[in-house]
FIDOSE-423502 format. One record per residue (C-alpha): x, y, z. Coordinates in steps of 0.25 Angstrom, whole numbers, padded with zeros to 4 digits, always signed. Example, Ala and Ser with C-alpha at 12.3 -4.5 7.8 and 13.67 -1.06 7.14 Angstrom:
2
+0049-0018+0031 +0055-0004+0029 
end
This chain:
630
-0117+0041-0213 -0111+0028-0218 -0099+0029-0208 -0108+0031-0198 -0116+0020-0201 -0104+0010-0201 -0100+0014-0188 -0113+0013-0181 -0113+0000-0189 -0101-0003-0181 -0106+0002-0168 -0119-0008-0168 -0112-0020-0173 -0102-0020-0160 -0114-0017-0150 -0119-0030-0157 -0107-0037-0155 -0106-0033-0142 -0119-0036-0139 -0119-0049-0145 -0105-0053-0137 -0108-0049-0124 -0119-0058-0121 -0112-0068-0128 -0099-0066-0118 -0109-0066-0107 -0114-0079-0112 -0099-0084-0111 -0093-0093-0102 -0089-0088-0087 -0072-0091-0086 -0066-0089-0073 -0057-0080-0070 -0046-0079-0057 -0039-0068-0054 -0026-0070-0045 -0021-0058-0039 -0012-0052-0027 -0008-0036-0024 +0000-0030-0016 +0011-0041-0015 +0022-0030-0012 +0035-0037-0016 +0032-0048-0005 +0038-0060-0013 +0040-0069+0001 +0031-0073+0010 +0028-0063+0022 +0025-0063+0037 +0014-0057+0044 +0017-0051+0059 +0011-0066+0064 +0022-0073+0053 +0013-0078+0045 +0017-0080+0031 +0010-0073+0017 +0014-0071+0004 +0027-0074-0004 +0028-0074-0019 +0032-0088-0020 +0018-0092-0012 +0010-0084-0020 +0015-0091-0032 +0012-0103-0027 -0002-0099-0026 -0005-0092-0039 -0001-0105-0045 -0011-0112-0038 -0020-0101-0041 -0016-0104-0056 -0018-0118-0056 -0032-0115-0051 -0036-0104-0060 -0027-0104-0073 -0031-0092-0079 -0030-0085-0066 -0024-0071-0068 -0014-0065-0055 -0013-0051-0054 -0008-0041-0043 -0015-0029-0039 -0003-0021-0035 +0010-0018-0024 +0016-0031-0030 +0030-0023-0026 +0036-0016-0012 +0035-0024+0000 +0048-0034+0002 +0063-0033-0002 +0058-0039-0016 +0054-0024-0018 +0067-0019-0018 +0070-0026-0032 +0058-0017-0036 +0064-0007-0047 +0075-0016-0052 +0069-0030-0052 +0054-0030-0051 +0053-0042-0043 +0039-0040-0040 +0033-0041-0054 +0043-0052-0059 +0038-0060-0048 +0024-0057-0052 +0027-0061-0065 +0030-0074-0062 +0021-0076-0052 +0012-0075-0063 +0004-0061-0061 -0003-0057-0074 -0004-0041-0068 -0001-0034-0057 -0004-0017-0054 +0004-0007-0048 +0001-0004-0034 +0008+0008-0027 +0021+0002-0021 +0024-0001-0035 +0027+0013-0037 +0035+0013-0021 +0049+0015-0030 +0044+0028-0038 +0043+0028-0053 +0057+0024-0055 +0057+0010-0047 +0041+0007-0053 +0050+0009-0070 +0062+0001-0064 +0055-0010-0059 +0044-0013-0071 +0057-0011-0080 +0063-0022-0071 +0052-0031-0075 +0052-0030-0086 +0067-0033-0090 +0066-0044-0079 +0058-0053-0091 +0049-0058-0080 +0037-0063-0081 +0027-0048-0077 +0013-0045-0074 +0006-0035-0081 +0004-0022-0073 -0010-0013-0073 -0010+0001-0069 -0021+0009-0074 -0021+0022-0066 -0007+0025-0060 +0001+0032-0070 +0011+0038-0074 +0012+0055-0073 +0020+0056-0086 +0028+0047-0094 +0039+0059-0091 +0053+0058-0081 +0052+0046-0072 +0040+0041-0075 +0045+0038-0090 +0053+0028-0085 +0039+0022-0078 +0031+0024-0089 +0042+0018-0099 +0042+0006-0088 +0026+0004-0088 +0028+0003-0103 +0039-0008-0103 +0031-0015-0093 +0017-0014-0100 +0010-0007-0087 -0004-0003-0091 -0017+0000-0086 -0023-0014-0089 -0022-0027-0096 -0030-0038-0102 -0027-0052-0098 -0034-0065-0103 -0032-0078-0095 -0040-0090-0097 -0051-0084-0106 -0053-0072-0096 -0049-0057-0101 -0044-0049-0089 -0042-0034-0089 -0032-0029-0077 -0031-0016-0073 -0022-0009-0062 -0028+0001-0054 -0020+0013-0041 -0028+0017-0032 -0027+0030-0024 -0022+0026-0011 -0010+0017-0019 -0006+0030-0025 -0004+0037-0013 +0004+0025-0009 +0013+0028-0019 +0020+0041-0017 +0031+0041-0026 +0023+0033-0038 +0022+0047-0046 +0009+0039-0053 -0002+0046-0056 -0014+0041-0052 -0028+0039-0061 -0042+0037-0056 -0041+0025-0053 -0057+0023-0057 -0056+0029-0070 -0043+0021-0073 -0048+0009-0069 -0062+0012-0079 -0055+0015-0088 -0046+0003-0090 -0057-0007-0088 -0066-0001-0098 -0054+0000-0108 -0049-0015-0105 -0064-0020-0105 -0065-0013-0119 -0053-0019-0125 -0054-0032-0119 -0069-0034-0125 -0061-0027-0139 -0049-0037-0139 -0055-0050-0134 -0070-0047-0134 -0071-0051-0119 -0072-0041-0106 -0061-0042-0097 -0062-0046-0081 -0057-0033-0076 -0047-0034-0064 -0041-0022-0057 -0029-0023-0048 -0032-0012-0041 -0021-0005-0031 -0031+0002-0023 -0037-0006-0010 -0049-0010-0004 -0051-0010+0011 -0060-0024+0012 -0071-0016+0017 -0078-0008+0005 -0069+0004+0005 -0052+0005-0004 -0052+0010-0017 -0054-0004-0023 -0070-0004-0020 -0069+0010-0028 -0063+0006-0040 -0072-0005-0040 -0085+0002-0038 -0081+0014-0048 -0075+0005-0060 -0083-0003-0069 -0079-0017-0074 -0069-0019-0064 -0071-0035-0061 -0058-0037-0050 -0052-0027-0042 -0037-0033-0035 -0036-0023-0024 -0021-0019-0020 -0015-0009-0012 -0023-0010+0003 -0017-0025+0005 -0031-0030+0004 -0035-0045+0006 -0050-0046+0003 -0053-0061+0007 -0066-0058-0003 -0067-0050-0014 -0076-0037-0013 -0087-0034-0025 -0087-0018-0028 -0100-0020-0039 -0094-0029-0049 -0080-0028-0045 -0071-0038-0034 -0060-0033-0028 -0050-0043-0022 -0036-0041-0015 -0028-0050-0009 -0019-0044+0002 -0004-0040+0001 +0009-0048+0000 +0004-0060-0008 -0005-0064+0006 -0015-0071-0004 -0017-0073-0019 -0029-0067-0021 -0039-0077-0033 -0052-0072-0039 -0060-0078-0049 -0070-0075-0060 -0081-0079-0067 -0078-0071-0083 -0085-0070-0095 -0082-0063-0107 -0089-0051-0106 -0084-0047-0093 -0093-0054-0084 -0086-0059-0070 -0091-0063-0056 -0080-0068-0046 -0081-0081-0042 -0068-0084-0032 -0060-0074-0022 -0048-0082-0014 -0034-0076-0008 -0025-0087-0006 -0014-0086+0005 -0001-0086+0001 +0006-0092+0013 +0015-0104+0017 +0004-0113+0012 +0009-0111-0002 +0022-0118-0006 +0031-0105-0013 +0033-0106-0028 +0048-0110-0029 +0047-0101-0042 +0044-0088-0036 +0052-0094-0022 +0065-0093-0031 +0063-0081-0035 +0060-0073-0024 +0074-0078-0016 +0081-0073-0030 +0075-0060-0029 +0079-0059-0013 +0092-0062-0017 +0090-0051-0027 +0086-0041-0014 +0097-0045-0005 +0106-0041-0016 +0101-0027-0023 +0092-0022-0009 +0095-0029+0004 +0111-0028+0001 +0113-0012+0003 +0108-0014+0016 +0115-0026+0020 +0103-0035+0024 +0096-0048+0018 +0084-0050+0014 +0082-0061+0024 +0091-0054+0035 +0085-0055+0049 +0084-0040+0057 +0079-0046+0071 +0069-0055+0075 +0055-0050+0079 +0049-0057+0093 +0036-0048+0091 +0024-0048+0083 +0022-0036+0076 +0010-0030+0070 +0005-0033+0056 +0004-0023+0045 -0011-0021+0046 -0011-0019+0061 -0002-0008+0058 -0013-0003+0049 -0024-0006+0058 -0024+0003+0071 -0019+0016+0076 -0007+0007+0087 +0007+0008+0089 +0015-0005+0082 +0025-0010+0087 +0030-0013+0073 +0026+0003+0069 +0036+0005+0081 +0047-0005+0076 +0047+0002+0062 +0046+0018+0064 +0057+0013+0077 +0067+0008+0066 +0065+0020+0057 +0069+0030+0069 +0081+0020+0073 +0086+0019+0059 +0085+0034+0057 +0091+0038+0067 +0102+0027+0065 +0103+0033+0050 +0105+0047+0055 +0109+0050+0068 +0099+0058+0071 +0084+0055+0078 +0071+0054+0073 +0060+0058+0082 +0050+0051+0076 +0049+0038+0065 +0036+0035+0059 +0029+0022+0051 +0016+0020+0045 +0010+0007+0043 +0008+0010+0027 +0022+0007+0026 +0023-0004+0036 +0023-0017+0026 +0025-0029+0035 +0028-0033+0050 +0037-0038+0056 +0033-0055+0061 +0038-0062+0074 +0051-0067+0069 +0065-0063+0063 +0064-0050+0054 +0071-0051+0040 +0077-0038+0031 +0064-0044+0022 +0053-0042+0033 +0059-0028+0037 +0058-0023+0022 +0045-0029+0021 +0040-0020+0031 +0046-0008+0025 +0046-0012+0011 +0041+0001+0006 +0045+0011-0004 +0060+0016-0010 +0069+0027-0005 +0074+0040-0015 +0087+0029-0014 +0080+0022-0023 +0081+0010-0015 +0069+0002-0010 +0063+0003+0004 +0058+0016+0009 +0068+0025+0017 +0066+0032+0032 +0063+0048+0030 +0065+0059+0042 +0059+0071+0041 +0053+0081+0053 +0039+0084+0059 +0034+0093+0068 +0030+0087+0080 +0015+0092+0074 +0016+0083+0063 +0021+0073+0072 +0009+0073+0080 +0002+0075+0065 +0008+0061+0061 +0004+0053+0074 -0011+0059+0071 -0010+0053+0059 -0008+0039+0065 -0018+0042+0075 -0029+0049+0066 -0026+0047+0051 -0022+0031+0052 -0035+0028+0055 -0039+0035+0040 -0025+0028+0034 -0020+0016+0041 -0005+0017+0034 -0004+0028+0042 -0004+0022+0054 +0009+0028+0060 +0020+0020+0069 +0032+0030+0076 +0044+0030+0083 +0047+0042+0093 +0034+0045+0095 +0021+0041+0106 +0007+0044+0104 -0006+0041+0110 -0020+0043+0101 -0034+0043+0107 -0042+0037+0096 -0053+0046+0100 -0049+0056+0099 -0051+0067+0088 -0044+0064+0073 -0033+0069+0071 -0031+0070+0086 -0030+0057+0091 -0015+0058+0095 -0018+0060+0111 -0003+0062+0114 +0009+0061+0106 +0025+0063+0108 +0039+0061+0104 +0045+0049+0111 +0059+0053+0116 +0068+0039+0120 +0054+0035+0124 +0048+0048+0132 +0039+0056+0127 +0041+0069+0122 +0030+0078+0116 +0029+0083+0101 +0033+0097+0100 +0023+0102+0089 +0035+0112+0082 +0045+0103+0084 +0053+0095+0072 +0054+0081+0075 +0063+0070+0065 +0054+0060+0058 +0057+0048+0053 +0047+0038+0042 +0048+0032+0030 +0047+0038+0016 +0033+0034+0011 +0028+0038+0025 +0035+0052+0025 +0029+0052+0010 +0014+0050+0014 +0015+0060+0026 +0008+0069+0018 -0005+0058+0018 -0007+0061+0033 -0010+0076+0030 -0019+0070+0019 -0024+0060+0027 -0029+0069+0039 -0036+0079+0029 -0024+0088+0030 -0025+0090+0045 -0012+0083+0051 -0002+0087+0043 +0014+0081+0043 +0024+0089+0039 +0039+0084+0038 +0050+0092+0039 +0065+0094+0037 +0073+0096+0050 +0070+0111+0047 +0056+0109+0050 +0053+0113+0035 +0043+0104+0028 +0047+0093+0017 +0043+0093+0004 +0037+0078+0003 +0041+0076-0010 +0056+0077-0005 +0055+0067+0008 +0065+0060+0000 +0074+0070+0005 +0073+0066+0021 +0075+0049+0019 +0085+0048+0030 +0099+0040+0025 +0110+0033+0034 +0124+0037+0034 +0126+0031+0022 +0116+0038+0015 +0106+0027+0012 +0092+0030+0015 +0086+0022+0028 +0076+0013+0022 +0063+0010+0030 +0065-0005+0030 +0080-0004+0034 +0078+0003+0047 +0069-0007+0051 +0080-0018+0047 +0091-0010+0056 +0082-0007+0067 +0077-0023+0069 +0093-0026+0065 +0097-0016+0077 +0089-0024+0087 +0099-0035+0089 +0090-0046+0084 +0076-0044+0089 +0067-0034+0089 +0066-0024+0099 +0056-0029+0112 +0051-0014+0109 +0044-0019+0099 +0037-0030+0105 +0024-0020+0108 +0021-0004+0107 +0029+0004+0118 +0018+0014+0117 +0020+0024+0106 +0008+0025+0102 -0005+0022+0110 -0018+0021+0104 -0032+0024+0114 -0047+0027+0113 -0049+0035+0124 -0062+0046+0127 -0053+0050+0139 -0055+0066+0137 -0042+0070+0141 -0037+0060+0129 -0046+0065+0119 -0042+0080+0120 -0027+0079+0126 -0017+0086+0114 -0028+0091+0106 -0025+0095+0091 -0032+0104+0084 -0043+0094+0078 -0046+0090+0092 -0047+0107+0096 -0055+0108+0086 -0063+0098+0086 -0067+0102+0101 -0069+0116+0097 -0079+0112+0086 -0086+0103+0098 -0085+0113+0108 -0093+0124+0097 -0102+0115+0093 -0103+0113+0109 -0106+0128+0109 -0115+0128+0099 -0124+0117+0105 -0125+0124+0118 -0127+0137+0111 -0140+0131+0103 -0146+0122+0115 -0145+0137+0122 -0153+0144+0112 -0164+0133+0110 -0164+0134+0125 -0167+0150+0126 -0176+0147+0114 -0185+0137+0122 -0184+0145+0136 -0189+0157+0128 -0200+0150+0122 
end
């Protein structure tokens, strides 16, 4: 009996302490707490144009206002919620140099998460490049993941555990700064782990993750330091702006959450949203602003947010002639080990551009043809067919791999890259290459349904062609709205021969996520592709179909596009200056446009009309009889 006593001795002498000490820490002195943060900078070191060409962003910039940020609140805290890497030519020096991080590092940034496109070079280029951080001796921010792990520590994934070791990865990490305990924890969501085919991660309930971390770092924090931590979640997950993502989730379903930096959708939230006693901030993409919060603390966890502000980063802001310096060094760095195989510069003019193309979010917004959609999926079949002799019926786009546009002005090797800075080849060298497969012309129509039908439900899967004209009726019925379609032969029409095999050009990751369109469309339009045989690939070999040149190097995305706007002679194509009509967009109640070149939804659906029809009439006849009779 006496050991039980003693410990229940123990047991009542901590609830008394804890009882005494909470009041006493809510009693304590508020401190305030700021929070700097960014996500999804994607290697954008320089500052960047919009289609208008206006200027954004630039690492040097940003420094510039982090500093005055610092000056302001000292104990600020600057952290990153994710895709700090793929989006420039700086991202080419990914696996052996790590530029991203060491820039971050000395920039300042306490921790950062991973967000999908760090995982864009497979498991091999995510160990090469944290090992590259490391031996760099740079000055790194911690990185938090809690919920997207490894499979095994077992073949190539030794190599990445052993590298999360050496780098100190972890779920989360405790970090005082000016009398405030922080706990930061790094969260995936599920749509970012689609993103990232050829991770191999494993992904966790995020929600359990995420409970689970903060209740363990609420617990030790309280055990080491007797304080509770201001718990803040860089999250690479997404919100919409408008009540729906996976952020308001998270929020609602995990407890003791206080900030929630939202990655992955390129969110910018000009005021922070409140899911019950959680904010969630983001900031936008490419180092547009630097996003500042701050807190009222106390001890014992208590915090109310007192301030919410994005600061521009544009050419208000003098660059830091720190970070200036050493972004030209690392340019040097990609002319040399990148830019030299190709025989371009990173500064090298293609052509200059008299027309102003589309932004990047008009691209996601509607359900049009794009004169910059044409000028892209153009290139791929020019270069293609350059590469190997042969044609290509058909060359598609999708504006989820459509980075950047192109501004009024001259076009560098930098701004092509920028616009198709995706991804790494089986080569091993950055940028993603072209792949040519085959489709039935049934799938063919398939996939300009999914542009017509399954965009509206996935916006990155607006589609943008070349070899092909369509016409949708928006009214007409889903997964019908294709009123016409055909193959465009020197510019004439020619129709889509169900059976027939036609040769079809796109990127990798967009022949990768073909599969998504099946998925998408509740498994109703399906695309199949094919080898020249007409026998269907095995996806996981789509390596095997990345089209070379007579040298035997794979034809990267961005570099057709660079050939193509070099072959113009020094200006871009008048084609380009507005659509020629490849696709046309209507609402029309028209009944010959509703019904002409019905599918089988659209048969079926009038069937099931034209029973209930029958049915209706059936019933109104019998309650007639009924009433006569009577």
């Amino acid at each position: 009996m006496r050991p039980l006593r003693r410990v229940t001795a123990l047991l009542l002498a901590l609830l008394l302490a804890a009882g005494l000490a909470l009041p006493a820490l809510a009693g304590a002195p508020t401190i305030q707490a700021a929070i700097l943060f960014t996500h999804d900078m994607h290697s954008h070191f320089l500052p960047a144009s919009d289609e208008t060409g206006t200027q954004y962003g630039g690492y040097a910039r940003l420094k510039t206002a982090i500093d005055a940020q610092k000056e302001r609140y000292p104990d600020a805290i600057l952290v990153d919620g994710g895709d700090f890497s793929m989006g420039s030519l700086f991202q080419t020096a990914y696996a052996g140099s790590a530029l991203e991080l060491r820039v971050m590092g000395t920039m300042g940034y306490d921790a950062a998460t991973f967000g999908n496109h760090e995982y864009d070079y497979r498991a091999a280029g995510l160990a090469s490049m944290l090992n590259a951080a490391v031996d760099s001796g740079d000055p790194l921010p911690a990185i938090v993941e809690a919920n997207y792990l490894l499979p095994s520590r077992e073949g190539e994934f030794a190599a990445v555990g052993d590298a999360f070791d050496r780098y100190g990865v972890s779920d989360y990490i405790l970090l005082e700064r000016g009398g405030v305990w922080y706990a930061i924890l790094g969260i995936m969501g599920v749509d970012s782990d689609a993103c990232a085919p050829m991770s191999g991660m494993v992904l966790h309930d995020r929600f359990e993750a995420a409970q689970r971390v903060v209740d363990e770092a609420r617990a030790r924090c309280w055990e080491e330091n007797g304080f509770q931590p201001l718990v803040v979640c860089l999250s690479h997950s997404g919100t919409d702006g408008q009540g729906g993502g996976e952020d308001y989730e998270l929020a609602r379903k995990v407890d003791g959450i206080d900030l929630i930096v939202s990655g992955h959708t390129h969110s910018t939230l000009d005021q922070p949203i409140q899911v019950d006693d959680t904010w969630i901030v983001s900031a936008g993409e490419y180092s547009k602003y630097l996003g500042v919060v701050t807190m009222d603390y106390r001890p014992n966890g208590e915090t109310a947010l007192t301030g919410y502000e994005l600061i521009p980063i544009d050419d208000t802001l003098a660059d830091d002639p720190g970070i200036a310096g050493l972004v030209e060094r690392y340019k040097k760095e990609v002319d040399e080990g990148y830019l030299s195989r190709f025989g371009m510069t990173f500064d090298q003019v293609l052509a200059y551009n008299p027309y102003p193309f589309e932004s990047v979010g008009e691209l996601y917004a509607t359900r049009h043809e794009s004169t910059l959609g044409n000028l892209l999926s153009d290139a791929y079949k020019w270069a293609v067919e350059e590469a190997t002799g042969e044609p290509v019926d058909l060359a598609l786009t999708a504006s989820g791999v459509v980075r950047e546009s192109f501004a009024v002005g001259d076009i560098t090797v930098s701004d092509v890259f920028n616009a198709a800075s995706l991804g790494i080849g089986a080569d091993g060298v950055p940028g993603y290459p072209l792949v040519a497969v085959w489709l039935t012309g049934a799938d063919v129509k398939n996939a300009i349904e999914v542009d017509a039908s399954v965009s509206q439900l996935m916006p990155a899967a607006r589609l943008y062609w070349s070899g092909a004209a369509a016409c949708y009726n928006t009214n007409r019925m889903f997964f019908n709205k294709t009123a016409a379609a055909s193959m465009l032969r020197d510019g004439v029409g020619e129709a889509i021969g169900d059976e027939k095999l036609y040769r079809v050009v796109t990127g990798l990751y967009c022949g990768q996520m073909l599969g998504a369109a099946e998925s998408s469309s509740f498994g109703l339009l399906t695309i199949t592709p094919r080898d020249a045989a007409g026998n269907p690939i095995d996806m996981d070999r789509l390596e095997d179909y990345i089209v070379h040149d007579a040298q035997g190097n794979e034809v990267k995305e961005w570099n057709a596009i660079a050939r193509y706007l070099q072959s113009m002679g020094g200006e871009v194509d008048g084609k380009y200056a507005q659509p020629d009509g490849r696709k046309i967009v209507e609402a029309s109640w028209s009944p010959v446009s509703l019904l002409m070149n019905p599918n089988k939804f659209t048969v079926i659906a009038l069937a099931a009309v034209l029973a209930l029809a029958a049915l209706a009439a059936l019933a109104v006849r019998a309650i007639v009889r009924r009433v006569r009779r009577k």
